[in-house]
N, C-alpha and C positions, 0 to 999 in steps of 0.2 A: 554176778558179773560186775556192779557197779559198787562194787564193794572191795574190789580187788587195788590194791593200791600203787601196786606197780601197773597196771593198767591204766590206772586214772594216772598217776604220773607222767607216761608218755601221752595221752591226750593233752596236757597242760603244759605239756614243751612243745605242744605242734610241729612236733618233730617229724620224720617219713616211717618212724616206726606205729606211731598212732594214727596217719593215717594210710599209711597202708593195713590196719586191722583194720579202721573205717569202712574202705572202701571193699575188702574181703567178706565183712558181715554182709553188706551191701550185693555182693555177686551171690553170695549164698541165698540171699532172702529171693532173692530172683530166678536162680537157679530151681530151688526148691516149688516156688511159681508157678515156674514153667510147667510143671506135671502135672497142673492145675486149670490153668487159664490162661488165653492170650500167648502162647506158647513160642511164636515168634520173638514177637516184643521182648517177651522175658530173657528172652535165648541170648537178643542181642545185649539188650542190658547186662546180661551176665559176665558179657564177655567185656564191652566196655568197662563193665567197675574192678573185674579182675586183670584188666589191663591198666586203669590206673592204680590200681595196688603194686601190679607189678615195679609201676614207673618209681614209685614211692618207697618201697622196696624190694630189691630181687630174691630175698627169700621168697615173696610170697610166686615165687615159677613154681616152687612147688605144690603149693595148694591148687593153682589153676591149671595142671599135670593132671595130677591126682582128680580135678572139679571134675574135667573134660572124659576121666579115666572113667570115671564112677557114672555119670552119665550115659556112656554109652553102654556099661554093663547093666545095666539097671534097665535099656530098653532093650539090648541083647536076652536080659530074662524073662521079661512079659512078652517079646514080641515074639521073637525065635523058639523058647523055652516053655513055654506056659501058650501063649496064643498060635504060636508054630506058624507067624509070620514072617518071614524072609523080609522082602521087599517094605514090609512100615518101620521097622529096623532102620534100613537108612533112608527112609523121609525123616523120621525122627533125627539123626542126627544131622541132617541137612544143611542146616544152621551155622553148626559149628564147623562142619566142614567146610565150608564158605568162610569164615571168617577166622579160623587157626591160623590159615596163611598167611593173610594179611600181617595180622598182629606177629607172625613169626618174623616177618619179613622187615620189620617197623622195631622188632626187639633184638634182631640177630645183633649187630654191631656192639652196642653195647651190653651186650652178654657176652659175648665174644670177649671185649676188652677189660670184662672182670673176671673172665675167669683167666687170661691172657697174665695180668697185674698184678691180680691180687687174689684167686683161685678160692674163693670164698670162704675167706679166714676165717671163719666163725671161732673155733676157742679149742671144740671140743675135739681130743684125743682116744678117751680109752675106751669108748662104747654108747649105744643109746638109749639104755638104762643108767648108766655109771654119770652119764652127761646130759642130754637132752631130760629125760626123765626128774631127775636130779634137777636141774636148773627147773624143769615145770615145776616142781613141787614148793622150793624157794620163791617163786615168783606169785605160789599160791597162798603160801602160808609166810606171811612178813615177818623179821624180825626174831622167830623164834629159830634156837642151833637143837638141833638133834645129834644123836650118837649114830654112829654106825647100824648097828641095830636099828635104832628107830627108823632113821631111812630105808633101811630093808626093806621093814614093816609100810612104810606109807610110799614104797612103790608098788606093792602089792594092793593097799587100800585104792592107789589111784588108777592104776590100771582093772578095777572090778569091774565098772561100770562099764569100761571099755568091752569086758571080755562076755558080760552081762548080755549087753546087746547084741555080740555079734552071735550071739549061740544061739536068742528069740530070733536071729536071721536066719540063721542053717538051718533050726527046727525046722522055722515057717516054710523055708524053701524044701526042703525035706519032703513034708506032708503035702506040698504043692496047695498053698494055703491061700488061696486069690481073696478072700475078706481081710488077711493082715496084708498083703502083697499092697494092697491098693489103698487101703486103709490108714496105711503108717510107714509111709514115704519119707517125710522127713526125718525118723528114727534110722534108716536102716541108711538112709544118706550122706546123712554127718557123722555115723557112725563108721561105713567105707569110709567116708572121706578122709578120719583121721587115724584111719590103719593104713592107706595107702601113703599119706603122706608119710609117717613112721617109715613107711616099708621101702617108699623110696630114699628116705635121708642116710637109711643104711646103704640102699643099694649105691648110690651118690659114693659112699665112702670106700664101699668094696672095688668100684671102678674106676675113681676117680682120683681115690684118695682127701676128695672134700671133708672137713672139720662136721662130726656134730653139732647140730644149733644148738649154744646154749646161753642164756643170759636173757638180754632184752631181743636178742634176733630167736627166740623161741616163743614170746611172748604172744605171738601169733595163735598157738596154738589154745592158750587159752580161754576166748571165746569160745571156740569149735567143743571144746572138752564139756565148758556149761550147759552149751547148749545141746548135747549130746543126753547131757544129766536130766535134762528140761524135757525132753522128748521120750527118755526111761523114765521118768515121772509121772508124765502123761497116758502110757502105755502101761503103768502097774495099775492106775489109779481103775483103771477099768476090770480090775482081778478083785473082787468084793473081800475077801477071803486076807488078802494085805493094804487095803486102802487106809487102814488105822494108821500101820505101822509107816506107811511111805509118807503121812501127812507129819506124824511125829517127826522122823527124821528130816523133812524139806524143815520146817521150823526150828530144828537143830542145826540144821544148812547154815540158813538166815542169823539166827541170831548169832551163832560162833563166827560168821564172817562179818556183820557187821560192829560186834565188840572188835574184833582183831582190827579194822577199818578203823576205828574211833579211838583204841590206843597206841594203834602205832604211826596214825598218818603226817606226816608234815607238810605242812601250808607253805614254808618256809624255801624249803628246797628237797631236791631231787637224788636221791642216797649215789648214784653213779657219778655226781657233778656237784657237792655237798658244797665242796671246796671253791665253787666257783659265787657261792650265793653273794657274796661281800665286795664282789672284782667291779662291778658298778655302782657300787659305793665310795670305790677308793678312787673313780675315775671322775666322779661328781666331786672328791675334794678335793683331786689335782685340780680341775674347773675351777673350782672357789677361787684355790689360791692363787693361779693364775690371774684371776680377777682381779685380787684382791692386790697384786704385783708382791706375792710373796716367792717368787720361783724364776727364773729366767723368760724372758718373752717368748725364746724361739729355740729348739734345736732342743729341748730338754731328754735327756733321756735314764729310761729305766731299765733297770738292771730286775728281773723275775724269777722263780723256779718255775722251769720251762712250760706244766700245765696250764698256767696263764697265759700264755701267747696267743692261741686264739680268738679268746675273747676280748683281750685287753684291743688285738691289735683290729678285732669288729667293734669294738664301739670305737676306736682312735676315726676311723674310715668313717662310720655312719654317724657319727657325732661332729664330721669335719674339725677334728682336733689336732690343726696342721702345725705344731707347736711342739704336738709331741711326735717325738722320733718313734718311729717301727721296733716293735721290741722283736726280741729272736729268744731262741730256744741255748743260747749258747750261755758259759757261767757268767756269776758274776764280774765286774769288772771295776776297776779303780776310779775309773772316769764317769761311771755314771751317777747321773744325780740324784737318783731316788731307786729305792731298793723296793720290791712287794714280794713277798717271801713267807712261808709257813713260818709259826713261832722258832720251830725246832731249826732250822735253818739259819737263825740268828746269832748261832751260838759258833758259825763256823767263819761268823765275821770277825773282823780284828774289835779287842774293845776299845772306846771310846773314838770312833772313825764313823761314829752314825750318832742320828737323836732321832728318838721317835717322835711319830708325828699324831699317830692313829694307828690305835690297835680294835682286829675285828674280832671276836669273842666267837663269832657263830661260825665262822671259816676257819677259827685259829694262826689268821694271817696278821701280817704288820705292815704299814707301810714306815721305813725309816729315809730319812734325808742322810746322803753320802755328805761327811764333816770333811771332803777332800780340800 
């Protein structure tokens, strides 16, 4: 899990996609608690960390869907099913019925006004193997391009363990099996959990027409997947007969993930925002030169390709750089006084109508001074 690069990437942009996984492992560990000990406590806990996930991200409605979902089928099996208890059924889910509401009522509005806006554009179109799937396996394996074929192949690898698990559940619930029922909670938990999640993002799409998750808003999934792997690990390790075999491969796990961690990671910058790593470099040498009175005192402005506007125009504001004019998304322009712009971009300027100033190597940007 901590080997995963595009993981540790959104952690290091403190961004709301790292911590709403955060805050998700966090409702799970408490979730999973609750069947344990402390039962209340845990319950609320659960619901507060998968409410600030929520907050953090509105993908994660699905996961705490799904949490809520699994939960209650889990005591509908031991209590109704297996203990043929009605009534502890729902003292058990007591809890959550008390506080769904709330939180419903606290999330309605703005859930309302994203799917109103912006209907949760996630990306994906053609399916959640072709997309979701596909993006999990990118986001697990860095850097390397497969064929056609091979992704075939390493959708089927990835969904094993998935399918692994859920069969040790039907068996055991089959044979009516109360030493694994009670035994190995955590495995059959995160294991629902990220079938139901699946099950709903389809369902989401057939009803609603919402996007497949795919890219960094899948990321989420993840964690759950490891730790699904961690929990079929645990639960083979106790069949004498494969424990050689399941140690080998966890140390093939390990090391093939942390070589792929150590040559592909950059320290540097973040592969979705590559382009952005140099924009606070180039804003620290307009400061210079300003200082230095090589630039106009006041009104100065630049002319960008439009991905820059964001950032330029957050450090302008949190920098108090009242000196420099608000850049926009719109073309270049004749009148402005400095250009920041991709290499390849340069070529569309007139020549000798600029002089460079500073060029970034690692962004493949420039900053040139307009010779108007």
């Amino acid at each position: 899990m901590f080997t995963n690069i595009s993981f540790i990437n959104f952690f290091g942009l403190a961004r709301g996609y790292g911590l709403s996984i955060g805050f998700m492992v966090m409702s799970l560990y408490h979730l999973i608690s609750s069947f344990n000990q402390n039962k209340t406590k845990n319950l609320i806990l659960f619901n507060i960390a998968a409410f600030l996930s929520i907050v953090s991200s509105f993908t994660m409605l699905d996961y705490y869907v799904a949490a809520l979902f699994v939960y209650a089928l889990i005591y509908f099996i031991e209590n109704v099913i297996i203990e043929k208890n009605n009534l502890a059924f729902f003292k058990s889910n007591k809890t959550n019925l008390i506080i769904f509401p709330i939180l419903f009522i606290i999330l309605y509005e703005p859930v309302r006004k994203v799917i109103k806006f912006n209907n949760f554009d996630f990306g994906g179109k053609d399916g959640f193997i072709q997309d979701t799937l596909s993006a999990f396996i990118s986001n697990s394996i860095n850097n390397v391009r497969f064929n056609d074929f091979q992704i075939n192949i390493l959708h089927i690898v990835f969904l094993i363990p998935i399918f692994i698990s859920f069969i040790i559940i039907i068996v055991n619930i089959y044979k009516r099996n109360k030493d694994f029922w009670y035994n190995n909670r955590p495995l059959y938990i995160i294991n629902l959990l990220l079938i139901f999640i699946s099950l709903s993002t389809i369902l989401q799409h057939l009803l609603f027409k919402t996007d497949y998750i795919i890219g960094r808003f899948s990321l989420f999934l993840f964690p759950l997947y490891i730790i699904n792997i961690g929990y079929l690990i645990e639960y083979s390790l106790k069949i004498l007969k494969i424990r050689k075999f399941i140690f080998a491969f966890s140390i093939i796990l390990v090391v093939f993930s942390t070589y792929n961690f150590c040559k592909n990671v950059n320290i540097y910058s973040c592969p979705e925002w590559s382009y952005d790593q140099n924009t606070k470099n180039m804003i620290k040498d307009l400061i210079k030169m300003h200082h230095e009175g090589k630039l106009k005192q006041n009104d100065v402005k630049i002319g960008i390709d439009w991905v820059f506007e964001p950032t330029i125009n957050f450090y302008r504001q949190t920098l108090h750089i009242n000196w420099l004019l608000p850049v926009d998304r719109n073309r270049l322009h004749d009148t402005d006084d400095y250009y920041y712009v991709f290499d390849e971009t340069v070529a569309n300027i007139k020549p000798n109508t600029y002089t460079i100033i500073h060029t970034y190597d690692k962004s493949s940007t420039v900053l040139l001074k307009n010779n108007k």
